[in-house]
C-alpha positions in Angstrom: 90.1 109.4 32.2 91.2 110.6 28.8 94.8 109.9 26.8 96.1 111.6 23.6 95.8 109.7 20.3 96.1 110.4 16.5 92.5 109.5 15.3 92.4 107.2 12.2 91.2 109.3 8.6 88.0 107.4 8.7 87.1 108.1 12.2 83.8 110.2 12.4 83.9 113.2 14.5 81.4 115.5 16.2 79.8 118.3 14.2 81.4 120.6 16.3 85.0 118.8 15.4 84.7 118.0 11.9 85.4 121.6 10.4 88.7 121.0 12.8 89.4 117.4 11.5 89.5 119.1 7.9 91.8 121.4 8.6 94.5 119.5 10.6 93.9 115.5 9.6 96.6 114.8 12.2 95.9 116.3 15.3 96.2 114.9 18.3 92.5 114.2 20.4 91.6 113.2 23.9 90.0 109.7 23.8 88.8 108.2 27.1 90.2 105.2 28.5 89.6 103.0 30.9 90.7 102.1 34.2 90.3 98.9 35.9 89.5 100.2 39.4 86.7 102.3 37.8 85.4 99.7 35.6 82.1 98.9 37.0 82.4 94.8 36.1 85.8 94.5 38.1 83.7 95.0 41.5 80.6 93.3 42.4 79.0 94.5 45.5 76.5 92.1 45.1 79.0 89.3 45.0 81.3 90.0 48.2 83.0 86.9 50.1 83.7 87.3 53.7 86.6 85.6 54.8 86.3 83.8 58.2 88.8 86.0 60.7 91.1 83.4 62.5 91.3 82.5 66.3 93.2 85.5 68.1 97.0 84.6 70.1 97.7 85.5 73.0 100.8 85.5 75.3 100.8 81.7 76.2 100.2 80.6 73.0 103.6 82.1 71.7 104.9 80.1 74.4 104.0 76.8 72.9 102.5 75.6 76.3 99.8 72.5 75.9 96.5 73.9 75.8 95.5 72.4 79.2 98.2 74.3 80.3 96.9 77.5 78.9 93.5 76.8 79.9 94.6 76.1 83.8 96.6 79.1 84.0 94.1 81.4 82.7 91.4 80.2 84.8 93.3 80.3 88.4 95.3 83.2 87.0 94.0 85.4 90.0 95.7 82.5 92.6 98.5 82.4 90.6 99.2 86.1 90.5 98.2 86.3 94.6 101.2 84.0 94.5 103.7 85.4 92.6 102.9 88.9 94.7 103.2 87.2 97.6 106.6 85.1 96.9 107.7 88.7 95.5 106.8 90.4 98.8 108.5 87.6 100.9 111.3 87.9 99.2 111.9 91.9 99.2 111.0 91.3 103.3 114.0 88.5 104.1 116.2 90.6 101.7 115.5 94.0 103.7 116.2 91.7 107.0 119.4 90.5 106.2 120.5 93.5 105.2 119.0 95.2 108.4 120.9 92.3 110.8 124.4 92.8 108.6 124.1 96.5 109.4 123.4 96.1 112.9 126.4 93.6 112.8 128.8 95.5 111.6 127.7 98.6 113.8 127.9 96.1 117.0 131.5 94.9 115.8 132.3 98.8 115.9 130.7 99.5 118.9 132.8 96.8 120.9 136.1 97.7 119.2 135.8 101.0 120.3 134.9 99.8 124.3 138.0 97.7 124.2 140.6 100.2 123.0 138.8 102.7 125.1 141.8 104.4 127.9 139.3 104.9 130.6 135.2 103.9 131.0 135.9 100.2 129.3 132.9 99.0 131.7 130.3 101.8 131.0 131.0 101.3 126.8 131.0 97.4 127.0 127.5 97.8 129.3 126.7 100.1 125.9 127.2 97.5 123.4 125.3 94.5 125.5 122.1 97.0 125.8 121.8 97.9 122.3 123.5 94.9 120.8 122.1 92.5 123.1 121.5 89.7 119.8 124.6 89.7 118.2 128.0 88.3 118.8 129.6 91.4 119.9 127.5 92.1 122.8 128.7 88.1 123.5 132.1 89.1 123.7 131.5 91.9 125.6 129.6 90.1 128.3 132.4 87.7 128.6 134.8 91.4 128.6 132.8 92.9 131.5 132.7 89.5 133.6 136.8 89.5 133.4 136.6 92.9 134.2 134.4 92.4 137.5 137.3 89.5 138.5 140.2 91.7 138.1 138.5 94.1 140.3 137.8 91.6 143.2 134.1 91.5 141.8 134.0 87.1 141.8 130.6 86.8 142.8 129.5 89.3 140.2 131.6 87.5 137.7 130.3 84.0 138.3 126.8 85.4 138.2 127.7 86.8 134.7 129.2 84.0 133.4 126.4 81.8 134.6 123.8 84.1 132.2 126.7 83.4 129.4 126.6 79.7 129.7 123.0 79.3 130.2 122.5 81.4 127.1 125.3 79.5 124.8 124.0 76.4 122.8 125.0 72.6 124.6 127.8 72.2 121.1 129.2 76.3 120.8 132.7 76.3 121.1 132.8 79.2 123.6 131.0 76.6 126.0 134.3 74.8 127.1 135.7 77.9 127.8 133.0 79.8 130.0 133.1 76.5 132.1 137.2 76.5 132.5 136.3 80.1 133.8 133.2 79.1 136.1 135.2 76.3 137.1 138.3 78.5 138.3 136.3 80.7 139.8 134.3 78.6 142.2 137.6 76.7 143.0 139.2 80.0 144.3 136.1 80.7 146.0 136.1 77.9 148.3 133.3 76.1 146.2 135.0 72.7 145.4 132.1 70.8 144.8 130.5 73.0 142.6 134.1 73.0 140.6 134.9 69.4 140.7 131.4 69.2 138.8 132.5 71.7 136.3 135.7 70.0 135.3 134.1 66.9 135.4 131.8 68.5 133.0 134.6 70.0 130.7 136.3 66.3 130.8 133.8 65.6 127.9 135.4 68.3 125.8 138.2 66.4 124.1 140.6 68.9 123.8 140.2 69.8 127.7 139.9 66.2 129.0 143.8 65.9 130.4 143.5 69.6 132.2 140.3 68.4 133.4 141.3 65.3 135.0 144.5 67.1 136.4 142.2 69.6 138.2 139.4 67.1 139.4 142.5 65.3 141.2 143.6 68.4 142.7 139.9 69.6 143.7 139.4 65.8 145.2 142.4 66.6 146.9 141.6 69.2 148.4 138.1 67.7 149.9 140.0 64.6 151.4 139.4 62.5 148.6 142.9 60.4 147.9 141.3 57.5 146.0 139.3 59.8 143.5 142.4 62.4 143.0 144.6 58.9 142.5 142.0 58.0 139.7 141.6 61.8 138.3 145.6 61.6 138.3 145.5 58.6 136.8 143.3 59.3 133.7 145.3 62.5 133.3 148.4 60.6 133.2 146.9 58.0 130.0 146.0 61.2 128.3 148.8 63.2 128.5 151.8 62.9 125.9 154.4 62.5 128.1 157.1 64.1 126.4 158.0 67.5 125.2 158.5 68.7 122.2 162.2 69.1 122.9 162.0 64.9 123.6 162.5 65.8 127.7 160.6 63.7 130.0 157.3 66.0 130.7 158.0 68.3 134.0 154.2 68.5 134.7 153.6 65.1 133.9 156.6 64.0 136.4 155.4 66.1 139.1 151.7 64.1 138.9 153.2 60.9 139.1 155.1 61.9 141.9 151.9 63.0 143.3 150.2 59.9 142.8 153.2 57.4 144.2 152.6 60.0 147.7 149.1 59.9 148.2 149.3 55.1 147.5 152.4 55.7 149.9 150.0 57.5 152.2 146.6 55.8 151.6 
């Protein structure tokens, strides 16, 4: 690499730049210069030190985890992805099935709505909704709908059959429970089958909020078999547990009427 310099008067020249020198003492020359990266001392390839290349990083380890950590996770790390898939796919599965069952709610709610406010065919649309519903709480309702249906139309023994699937199928504690049993009960009283209702009520006497109506109507059903003594005790008991007084603060007519009942059939016995 050369740079332009003003050579010193003394400086000797080349033959071939000496007649030049004479004739212009000041002119400017190209003198080579030197660079560091092309200075042959400044880089020994003889004399090269490798520098030892440090321990690669990988995700865990910018995680700060213990190394026994690291070292457990990368050698089950086949197990431990099988699991994570397989928590993933359980998940995606319970989440499509709950969305499945709150569609197929919703379309059974539908369904039933649209049997009940139905003019005409009520029966054929509720028969519908228990086919392709059969699961869900609609096509509940609507088995209870058709079984009030077959009673208004004369139907009982169709209707107790019903209502004997319903109770069957309900759990021992649902709340509709008390109230198929009222129904069965009712049922079996107006068809002549007073034994099988005075077990029903006696049944439905376990249900606190039914246990006066239920003694009232085991002392009328004893009653009616020729049972004084029991219907005195059934009367009794619904007696304790009624309030005896209305809201208005008037003696209770129904109440009245029992114990009227009750001083007849000690007069009688």
């Amino acid at each position: 690499m050369y740079r332009l310099d003003s050579l010193p008067a003394t400086a000797k020249l080349p033959e071939t730049c000496a007649g030049t020198r004479l004739a212009y003492p000041h002119i400017l020359f190209l003198k080579p210069e030197r660079h560091p990266m092309t200075d042959p001392n400044t880089f020994d390839p003889n004399n090269i030190k490798l520098q030892p290349l440090a321990a690669p990083s990988g995700l865990l380890e910018q995680f700060n985890l213990p190394p026994r950590a690291i070292a457990f996770i990368r050698r089950h790390q086949r197990s431990l992805w099988a699991a994570v898939m397989a928590a993933v796919a359980i998940s995606l599965s319970v989440a499509g099935y709950n969305a499945y069952v709150d569609s197929r709610e919703r379309r059974a709610v539908s369904a039933l709505d649209a049997a009940l406010i139905a003019p005409q065919d009520n029966k054929i649309l509720l028969e519908q909704v228990v086919k392709e519903f059969g699961s869900t709480k609609s096509a509940l309702w609507a088995r209870v709908e058709l079984a009030l249906l077959e009673e208004r139309a004369g139907q009982t023994a169709q209707a107790i059959g019903r209502l004997e699937e319903i109770r069957t199928s309900l759990a021992a504690t649902s709340p509709l429970q008390p109230l198929v049993i009222v129904k069965l009960a009712t049922l079996y009283e107006n068809d002549n089958k007073l034994e099988t209702a005075l077990a029903l009520y006696g049944e439905l006497s376990t249900w606190p909020p039914f246990a006066a109506d239920a003694y009232r109507a085991q002392g009328r059903v004893s009653e009616q078999l020729g049972k004084p003594d029991q219907a005195v005790a059934m009367y009794d008991k619904y007696l304790e547990s009624a309030t005896g007084q209305s809201l208005s603060g008037q003696g209770d007519p129904l109440r009245e009427m029992i114990q009227a009942r009750v001083n007849q059939l000690k007069k009688d016995s």
